[in-house]
TILUM-185944 format. One record per residue: residue number from 0; residue in one letter; x, y, z negated of N, C-alpha, C in turn. Coordinates in pm, whole numbers, plus 32768, in hexadecimal, padded with zeros to 4 digits. Example, Ala and Ser with C-alpha at 12.3 -4.5 7.8 and 13.67 -1.06 7.14 Angstrom:
2
    n  res  n.c1  n.c2  n.c3  ca.c1  ca.c2  ca.c3  c.c1  c.c2  c.c3
    0    a  8527  7DC7  7CF4   84CE   7E3E   7CF4  8528  7EB6  7CF4
    1    s  8505  7F1F  7D3C   8557   7F96   7D36  850A  8003  7CED
END
This chain:
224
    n  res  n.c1  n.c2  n.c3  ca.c1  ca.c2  ca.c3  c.c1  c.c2  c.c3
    0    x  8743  7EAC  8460   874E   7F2A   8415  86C3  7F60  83F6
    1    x  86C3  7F7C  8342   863C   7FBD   8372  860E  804A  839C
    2    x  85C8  8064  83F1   8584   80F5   8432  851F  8136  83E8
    3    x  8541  81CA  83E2   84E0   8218   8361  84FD  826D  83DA
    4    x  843D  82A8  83C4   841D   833B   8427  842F  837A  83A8
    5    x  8463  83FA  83B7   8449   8480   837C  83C8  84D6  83A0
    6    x  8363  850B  836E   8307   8551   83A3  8349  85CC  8327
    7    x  837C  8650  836B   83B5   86A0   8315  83C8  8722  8375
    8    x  83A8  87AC  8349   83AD   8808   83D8  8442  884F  8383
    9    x  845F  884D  833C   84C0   8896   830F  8553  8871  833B
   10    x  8592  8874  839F   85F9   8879   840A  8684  886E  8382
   11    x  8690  8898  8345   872C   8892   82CE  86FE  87FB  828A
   12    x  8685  87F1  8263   8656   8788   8215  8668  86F0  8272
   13    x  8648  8722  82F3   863B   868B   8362  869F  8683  8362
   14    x  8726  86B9  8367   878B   8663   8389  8806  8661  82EC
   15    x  87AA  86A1  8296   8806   86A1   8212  87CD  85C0  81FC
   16    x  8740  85A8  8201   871F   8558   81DC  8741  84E8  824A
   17    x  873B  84E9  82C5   876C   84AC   8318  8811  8479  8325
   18    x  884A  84F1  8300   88FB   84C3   82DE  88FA  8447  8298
   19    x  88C5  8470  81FE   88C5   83F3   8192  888A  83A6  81C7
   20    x  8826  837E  81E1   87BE   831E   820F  8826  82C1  825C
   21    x  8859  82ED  82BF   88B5   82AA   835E  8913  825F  82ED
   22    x  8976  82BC  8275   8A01   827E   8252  89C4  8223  81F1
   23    x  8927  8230  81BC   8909   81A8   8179  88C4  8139  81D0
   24    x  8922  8105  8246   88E7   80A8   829E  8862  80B2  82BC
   25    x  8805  8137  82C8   8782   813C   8305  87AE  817E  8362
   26    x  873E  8186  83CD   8727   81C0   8448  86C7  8240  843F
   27    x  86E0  82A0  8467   8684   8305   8420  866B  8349  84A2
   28    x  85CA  8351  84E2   8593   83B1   850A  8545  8421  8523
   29    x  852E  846E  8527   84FC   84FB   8521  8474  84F5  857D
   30    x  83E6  8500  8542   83A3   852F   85B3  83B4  85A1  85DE
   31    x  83A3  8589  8665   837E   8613   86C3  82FF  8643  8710
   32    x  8297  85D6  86F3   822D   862D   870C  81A5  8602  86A7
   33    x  81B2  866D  868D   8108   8660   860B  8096  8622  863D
   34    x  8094  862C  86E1   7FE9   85E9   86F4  802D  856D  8737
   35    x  8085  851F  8701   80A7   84B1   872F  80F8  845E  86D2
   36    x  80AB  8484  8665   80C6   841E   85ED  80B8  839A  85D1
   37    x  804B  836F  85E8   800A   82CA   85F8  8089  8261  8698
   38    x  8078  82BC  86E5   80CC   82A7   879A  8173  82B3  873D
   39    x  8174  82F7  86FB   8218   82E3   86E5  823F  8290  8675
   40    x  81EE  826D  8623   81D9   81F0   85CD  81E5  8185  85FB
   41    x  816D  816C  8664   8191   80CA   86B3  81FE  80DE  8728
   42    x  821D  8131  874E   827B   812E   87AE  8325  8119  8743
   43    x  833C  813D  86C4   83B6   8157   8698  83BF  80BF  861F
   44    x  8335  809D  85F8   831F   8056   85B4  837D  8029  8525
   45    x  8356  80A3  84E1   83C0   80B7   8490  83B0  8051  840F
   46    x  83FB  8058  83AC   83E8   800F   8338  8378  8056  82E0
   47    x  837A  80CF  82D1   838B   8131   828A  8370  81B2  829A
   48    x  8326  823C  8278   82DF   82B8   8293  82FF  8322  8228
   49    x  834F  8362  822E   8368   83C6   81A5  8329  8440  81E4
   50    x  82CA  8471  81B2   825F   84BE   81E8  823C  8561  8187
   51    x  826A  85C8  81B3   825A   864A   8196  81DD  8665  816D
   52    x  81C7  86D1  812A   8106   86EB   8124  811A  879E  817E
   53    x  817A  87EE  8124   8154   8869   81A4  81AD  8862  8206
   54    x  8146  8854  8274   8164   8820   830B  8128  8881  834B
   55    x  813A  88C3  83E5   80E4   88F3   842A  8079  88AE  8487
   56    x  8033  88EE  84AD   7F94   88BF   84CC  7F23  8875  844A
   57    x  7F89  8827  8435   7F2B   87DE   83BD  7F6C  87B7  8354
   58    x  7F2A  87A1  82D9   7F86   878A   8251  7FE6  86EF  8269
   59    x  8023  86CB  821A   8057   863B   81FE  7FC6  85C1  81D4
   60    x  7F76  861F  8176   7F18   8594   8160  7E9F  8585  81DB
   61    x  7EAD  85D7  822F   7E5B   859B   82C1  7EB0  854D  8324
   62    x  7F25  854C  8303   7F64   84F9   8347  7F64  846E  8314
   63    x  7F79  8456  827D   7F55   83E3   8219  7EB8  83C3  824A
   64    x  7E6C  83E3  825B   7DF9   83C4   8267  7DFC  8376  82F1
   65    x  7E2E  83D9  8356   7E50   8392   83E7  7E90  82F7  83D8
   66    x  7F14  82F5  839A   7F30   8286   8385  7F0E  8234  836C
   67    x  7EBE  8205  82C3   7E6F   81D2   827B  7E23  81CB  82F1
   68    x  7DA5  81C7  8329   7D2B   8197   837C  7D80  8124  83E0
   69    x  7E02  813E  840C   7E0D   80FF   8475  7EA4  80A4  8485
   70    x  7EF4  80BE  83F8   7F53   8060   8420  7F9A  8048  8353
   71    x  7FC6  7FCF  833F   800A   7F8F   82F2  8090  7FA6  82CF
   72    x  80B5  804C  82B1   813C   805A   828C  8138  80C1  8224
   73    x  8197  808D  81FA   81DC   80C2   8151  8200  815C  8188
   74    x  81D5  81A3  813B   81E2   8209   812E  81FD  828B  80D4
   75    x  8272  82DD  80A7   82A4   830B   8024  827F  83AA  8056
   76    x  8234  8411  7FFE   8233   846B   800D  8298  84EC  7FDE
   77    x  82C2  8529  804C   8345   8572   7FD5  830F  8624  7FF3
   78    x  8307  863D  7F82   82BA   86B4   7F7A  82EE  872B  7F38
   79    x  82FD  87B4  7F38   830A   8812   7ED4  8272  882B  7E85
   80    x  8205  8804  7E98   81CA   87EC   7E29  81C8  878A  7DA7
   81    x  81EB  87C4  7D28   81C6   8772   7CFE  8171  8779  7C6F
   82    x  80F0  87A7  7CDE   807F   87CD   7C4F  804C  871A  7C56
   83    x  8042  86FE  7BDF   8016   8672   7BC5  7FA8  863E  7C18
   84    x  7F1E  86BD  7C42   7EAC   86BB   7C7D  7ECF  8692  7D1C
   85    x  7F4D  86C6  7D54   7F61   86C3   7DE8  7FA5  860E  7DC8
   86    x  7FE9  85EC  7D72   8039   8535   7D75  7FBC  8504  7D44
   87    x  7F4B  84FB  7D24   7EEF   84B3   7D0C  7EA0  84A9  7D73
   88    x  7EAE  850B  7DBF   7E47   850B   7E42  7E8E  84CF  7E9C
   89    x  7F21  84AB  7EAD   7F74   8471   7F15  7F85  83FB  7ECB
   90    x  7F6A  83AB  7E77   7F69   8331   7E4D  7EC2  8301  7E5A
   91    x  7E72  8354  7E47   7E05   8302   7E58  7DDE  8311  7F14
   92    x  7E1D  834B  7F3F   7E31   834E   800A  7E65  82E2  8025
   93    x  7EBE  8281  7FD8   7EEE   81E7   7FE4  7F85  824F  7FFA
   94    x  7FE5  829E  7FA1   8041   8288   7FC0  809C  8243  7F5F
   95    x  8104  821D  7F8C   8147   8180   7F1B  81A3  81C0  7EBC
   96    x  81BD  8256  7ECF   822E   82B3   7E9F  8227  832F  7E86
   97    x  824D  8391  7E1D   8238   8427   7E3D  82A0  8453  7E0A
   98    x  82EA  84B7  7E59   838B   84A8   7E2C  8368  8566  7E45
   99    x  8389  85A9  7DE6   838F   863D   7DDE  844F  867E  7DF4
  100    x  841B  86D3  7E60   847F   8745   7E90  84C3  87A7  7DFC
  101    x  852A  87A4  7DE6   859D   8794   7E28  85C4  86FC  7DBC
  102    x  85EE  8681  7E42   8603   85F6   7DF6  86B2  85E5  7E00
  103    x  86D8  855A  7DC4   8778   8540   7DD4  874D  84CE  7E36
  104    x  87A3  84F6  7EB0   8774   848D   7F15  87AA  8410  7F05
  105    x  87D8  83E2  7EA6   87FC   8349   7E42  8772  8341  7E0A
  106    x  8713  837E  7DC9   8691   8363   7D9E  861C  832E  7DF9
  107    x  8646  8399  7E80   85E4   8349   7F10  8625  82EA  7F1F
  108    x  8692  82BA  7F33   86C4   8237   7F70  86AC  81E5  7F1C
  109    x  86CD  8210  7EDC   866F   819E   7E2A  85DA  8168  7E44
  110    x  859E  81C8  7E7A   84CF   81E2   7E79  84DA  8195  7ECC
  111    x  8538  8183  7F66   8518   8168   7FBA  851E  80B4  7FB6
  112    x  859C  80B3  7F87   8599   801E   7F73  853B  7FD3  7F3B
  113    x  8535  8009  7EDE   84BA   7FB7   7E81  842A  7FCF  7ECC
  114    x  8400  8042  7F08   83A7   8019   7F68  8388  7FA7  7FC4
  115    x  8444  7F9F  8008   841E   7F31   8078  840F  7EA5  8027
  116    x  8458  7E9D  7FB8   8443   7E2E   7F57  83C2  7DED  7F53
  117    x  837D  7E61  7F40   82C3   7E40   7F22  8292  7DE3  7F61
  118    x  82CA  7E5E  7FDD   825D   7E44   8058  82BB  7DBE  8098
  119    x  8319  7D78  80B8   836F   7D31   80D1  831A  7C92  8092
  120    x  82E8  7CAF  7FEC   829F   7C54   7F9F  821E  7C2A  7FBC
  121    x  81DD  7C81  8001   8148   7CDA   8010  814E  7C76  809B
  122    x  81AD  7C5F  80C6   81A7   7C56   8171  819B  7B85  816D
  123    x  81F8  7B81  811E   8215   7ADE   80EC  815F  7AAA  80E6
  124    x  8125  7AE1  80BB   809E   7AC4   8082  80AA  7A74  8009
  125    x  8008  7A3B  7FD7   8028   79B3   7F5F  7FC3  7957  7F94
  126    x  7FA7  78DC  7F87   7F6C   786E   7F8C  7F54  7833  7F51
  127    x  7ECC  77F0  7F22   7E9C   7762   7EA1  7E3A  772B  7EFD
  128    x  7E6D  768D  7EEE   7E11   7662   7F56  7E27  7678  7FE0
  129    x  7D9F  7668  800E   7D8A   7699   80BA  7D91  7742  80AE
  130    x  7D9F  7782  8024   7D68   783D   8045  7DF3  7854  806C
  131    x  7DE0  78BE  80B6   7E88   790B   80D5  7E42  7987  80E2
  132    x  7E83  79EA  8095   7E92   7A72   80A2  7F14  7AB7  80D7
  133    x  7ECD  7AFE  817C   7F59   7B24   81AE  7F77  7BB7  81A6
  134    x  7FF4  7BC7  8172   8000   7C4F   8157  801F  7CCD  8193
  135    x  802E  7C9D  8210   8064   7CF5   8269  7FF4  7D13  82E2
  136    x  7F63  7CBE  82DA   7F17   7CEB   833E  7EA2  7CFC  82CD
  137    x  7E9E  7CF5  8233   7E35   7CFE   81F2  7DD0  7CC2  81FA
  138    x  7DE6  7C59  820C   7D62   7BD7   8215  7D88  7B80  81D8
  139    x  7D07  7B20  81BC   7CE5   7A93   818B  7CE7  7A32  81E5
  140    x  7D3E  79BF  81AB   7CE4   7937   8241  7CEC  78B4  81D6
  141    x  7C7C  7887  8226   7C4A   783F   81C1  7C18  77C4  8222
  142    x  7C51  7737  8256   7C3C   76E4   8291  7BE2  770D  8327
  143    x  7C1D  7737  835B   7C43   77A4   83D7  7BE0  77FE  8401
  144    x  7BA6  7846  836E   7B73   7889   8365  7B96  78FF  8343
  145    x  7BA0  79D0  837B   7BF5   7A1C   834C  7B7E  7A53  8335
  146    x  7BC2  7AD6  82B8   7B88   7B4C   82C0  7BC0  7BA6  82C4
  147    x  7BC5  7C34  82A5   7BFE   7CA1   828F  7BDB  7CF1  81E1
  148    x  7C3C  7D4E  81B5   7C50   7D66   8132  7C41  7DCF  8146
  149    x  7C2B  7E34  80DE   7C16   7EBC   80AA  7CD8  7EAC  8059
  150    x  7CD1  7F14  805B   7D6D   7EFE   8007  7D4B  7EDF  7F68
  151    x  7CD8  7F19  7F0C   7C9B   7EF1   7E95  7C80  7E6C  7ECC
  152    x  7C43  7E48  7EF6   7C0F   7DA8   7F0D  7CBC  7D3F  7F07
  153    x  7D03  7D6F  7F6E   7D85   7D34   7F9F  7DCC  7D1A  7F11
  154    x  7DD8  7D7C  7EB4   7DF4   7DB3   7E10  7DC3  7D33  7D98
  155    x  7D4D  7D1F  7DB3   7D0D   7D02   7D3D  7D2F  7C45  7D64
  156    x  7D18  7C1D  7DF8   7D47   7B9E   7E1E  7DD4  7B7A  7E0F
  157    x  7E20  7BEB  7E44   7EA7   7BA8   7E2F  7ED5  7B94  7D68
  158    x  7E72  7BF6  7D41   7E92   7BD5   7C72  7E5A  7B4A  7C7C
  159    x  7E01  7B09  7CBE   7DAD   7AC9   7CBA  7E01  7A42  7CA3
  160    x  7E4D  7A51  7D19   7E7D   79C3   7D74  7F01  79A5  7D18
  161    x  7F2B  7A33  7CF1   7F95   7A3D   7CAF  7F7A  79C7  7C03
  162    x  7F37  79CE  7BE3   7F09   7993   7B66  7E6C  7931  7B9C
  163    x  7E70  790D  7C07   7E25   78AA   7C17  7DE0  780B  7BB3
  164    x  7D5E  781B  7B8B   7D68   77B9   7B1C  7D5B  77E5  7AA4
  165    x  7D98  7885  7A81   7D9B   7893   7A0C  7D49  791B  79F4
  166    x  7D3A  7932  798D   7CE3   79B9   7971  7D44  7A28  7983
  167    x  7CF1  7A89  79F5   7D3B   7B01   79F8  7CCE  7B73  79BA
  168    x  7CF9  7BD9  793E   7C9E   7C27   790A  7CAB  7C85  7949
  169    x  7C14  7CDD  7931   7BFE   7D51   79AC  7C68  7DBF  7964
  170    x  7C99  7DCA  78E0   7D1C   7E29   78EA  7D39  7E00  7953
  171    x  7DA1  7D66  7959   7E20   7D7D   79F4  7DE8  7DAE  7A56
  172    x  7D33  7D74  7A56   7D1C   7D90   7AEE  7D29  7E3C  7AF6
  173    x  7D09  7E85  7AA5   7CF8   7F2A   7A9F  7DA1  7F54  7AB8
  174    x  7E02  7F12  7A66   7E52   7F2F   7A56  7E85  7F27  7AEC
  175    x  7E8D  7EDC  7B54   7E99   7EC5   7BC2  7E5E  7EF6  7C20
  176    x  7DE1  7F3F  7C14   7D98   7F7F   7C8B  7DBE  8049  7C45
  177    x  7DF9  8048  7BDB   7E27   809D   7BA2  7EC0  8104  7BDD
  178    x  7F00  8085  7C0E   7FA5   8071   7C2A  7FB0  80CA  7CBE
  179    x  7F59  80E1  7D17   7F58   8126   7D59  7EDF  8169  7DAB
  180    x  7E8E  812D  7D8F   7E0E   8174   7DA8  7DF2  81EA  7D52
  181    x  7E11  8226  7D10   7DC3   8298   7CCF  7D8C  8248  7C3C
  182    x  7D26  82B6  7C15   7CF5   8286   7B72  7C68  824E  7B75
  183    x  7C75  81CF  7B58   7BE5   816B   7B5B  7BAC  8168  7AE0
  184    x  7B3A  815C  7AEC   7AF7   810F   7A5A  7AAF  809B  7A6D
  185    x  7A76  8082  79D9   7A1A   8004   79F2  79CD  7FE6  7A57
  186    x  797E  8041  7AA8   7906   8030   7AF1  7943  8003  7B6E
  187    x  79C4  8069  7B8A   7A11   806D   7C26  7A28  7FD7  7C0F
  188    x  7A64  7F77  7BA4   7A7E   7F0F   7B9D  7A1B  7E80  7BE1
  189    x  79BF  7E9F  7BA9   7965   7E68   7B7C  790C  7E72  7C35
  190    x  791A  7ED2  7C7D   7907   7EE4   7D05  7951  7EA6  7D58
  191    x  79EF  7E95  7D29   7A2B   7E4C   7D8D  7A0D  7DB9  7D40
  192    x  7A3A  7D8C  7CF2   7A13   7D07   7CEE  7981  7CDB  7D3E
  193    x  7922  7D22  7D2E   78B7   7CF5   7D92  7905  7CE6  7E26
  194    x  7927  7D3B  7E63   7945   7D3B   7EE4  79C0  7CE5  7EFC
  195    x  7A28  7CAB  7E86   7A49   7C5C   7EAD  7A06  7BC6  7E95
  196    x  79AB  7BB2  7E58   794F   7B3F   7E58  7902  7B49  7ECF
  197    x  78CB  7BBA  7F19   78CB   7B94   7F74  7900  7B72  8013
  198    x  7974  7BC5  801E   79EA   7B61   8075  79E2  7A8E  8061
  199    x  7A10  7AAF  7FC5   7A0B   7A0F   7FD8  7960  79BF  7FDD
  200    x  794F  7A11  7FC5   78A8   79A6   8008  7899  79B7  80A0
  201    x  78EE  7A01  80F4   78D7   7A0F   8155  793D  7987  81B5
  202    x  7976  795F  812A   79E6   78F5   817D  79C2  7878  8142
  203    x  7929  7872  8126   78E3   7819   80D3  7922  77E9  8059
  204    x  795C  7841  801E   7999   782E   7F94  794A  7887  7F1A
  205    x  78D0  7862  7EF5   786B   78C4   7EC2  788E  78B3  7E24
  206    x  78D4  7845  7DEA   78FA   781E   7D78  7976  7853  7D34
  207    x  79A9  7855  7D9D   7A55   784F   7D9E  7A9B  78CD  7D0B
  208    x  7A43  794C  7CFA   7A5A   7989   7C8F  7A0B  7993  7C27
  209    x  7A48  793A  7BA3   79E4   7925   7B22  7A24  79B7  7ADA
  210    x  7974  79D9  7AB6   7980   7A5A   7A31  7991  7A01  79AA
  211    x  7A0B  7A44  7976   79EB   7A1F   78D1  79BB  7AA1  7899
  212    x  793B  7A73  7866   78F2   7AFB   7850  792C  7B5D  77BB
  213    x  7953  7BD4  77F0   79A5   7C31   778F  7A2C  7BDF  7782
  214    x  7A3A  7BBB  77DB   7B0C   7B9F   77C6  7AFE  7BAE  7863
  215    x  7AF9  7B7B  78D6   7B5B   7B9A   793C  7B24  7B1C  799D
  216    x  7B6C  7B1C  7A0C   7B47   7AAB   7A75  7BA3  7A31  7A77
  217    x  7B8D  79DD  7AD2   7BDB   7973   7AD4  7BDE  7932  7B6B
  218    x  7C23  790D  7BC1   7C02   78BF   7C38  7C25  785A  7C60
  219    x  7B9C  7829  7C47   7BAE   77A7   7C31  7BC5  7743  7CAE
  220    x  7C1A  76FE  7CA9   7C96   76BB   7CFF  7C44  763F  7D2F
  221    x  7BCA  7628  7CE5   7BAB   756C   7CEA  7B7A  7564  7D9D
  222    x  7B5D  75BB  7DCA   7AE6   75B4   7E56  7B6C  75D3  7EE1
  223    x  7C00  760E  7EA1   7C38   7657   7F0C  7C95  75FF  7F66
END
């Protein structure tokens, strides 16, 4: 079954959303203590985080932030804000969702699925060659060699692997570091491709991504 914490202080709302949640075959729990967010994460080990922003002690996006530094789960924000400025700032915090108060709880169960979908895909990893990108601990390994990913880095490899061999133009790549990170431009681009050139030179693969200069990259498969 899958398990979704609620982080939500509003008492009518936890168990209006919890009812549905249970009769659509999820498991739905409620935190109960704010400074034991990260401890009730790995202890409940949920699928899934539908996460409030006005909370007491601290907002919703310090809790996103908490998360993000320290653990690998999908996370949908459900908010009565919805000035565009507050869902841009909770998508570029790494959240996968922003679902505004008052919703049809057929629309969250909707969000939710297709979340775990992602991340379900995300988790599979992809492989060419000896490279494997794993999606669920955010690293590279590369003939038993690992590293670790930035989630932009994790982004731009998995477009990578995805079309391996062939030219990927820095639209897709923008278009993809776009999709949930917040709003990039050329330069932000142009920064991570360095840093992911250098991951793979760090797995002595210093070749491995050809620039086609003013169209896009390519990764090239011959060395992997």
């Amino acid at each position: 079954m899958n398990r979704i914490l609620l982080i939500e202080d509003n008492e009518q709302l936890q168990k209006y959303i919890c009812d549905y949640l249970n009769a659509y075959d999820f498991e739905a729990h409620v935190l109960d203590d704010y400074d034991a967010v990260l401890k009730t994460i790995e202890r409940l080990e949920p699928r899934l985080v539908l996460l409030d922003i006005t909370l007491p002690k601290f907002d919703g996006f310090y809790y996103l932030r908490l998360i993000r530094k320290k653990l690998h789960i999908p996370v949908i924000i459900i908010s009565a804000l919805n000035d565009e400025g507050e869902q841009i700032r909770g998508m570029e915090l790494g959240a996968d969702d922003y679902v505004t108060k008052p919703f049809a709880i057929g629309v969250l169960v909707a969000k939710i699925n297709a979340v775990l979908r992602r991340s379900d895909a995300q988790a599979a990893g992809l492989s060419t060659g000896s490279l494997f990108l794993c999606g669920d601990t955010m690293s590279l390994r590369f003939r038993g060699q690992t590293c670790e990913l930035t989630k932009n880095e994790y982004k731009v490899l998995r477009l990578l692997l995805r079309n391996a061999g062939q030219i990927v133009t820095r639209e897709q790549i923008l278009e993809e570091l776009w999709d949930d990170a917040g709003f990039v431009d050329d330069n932000t681009l142009t920064v991570n491709m360095t840093r992911v050139k250098k991951k793979l030179a760090g797995l002595s693969l210093d070749n491995a991504i050809v620039t086609k200069r003013g169209v896009g990259y390519v990764l090239d498969t011959a060395g992997l």
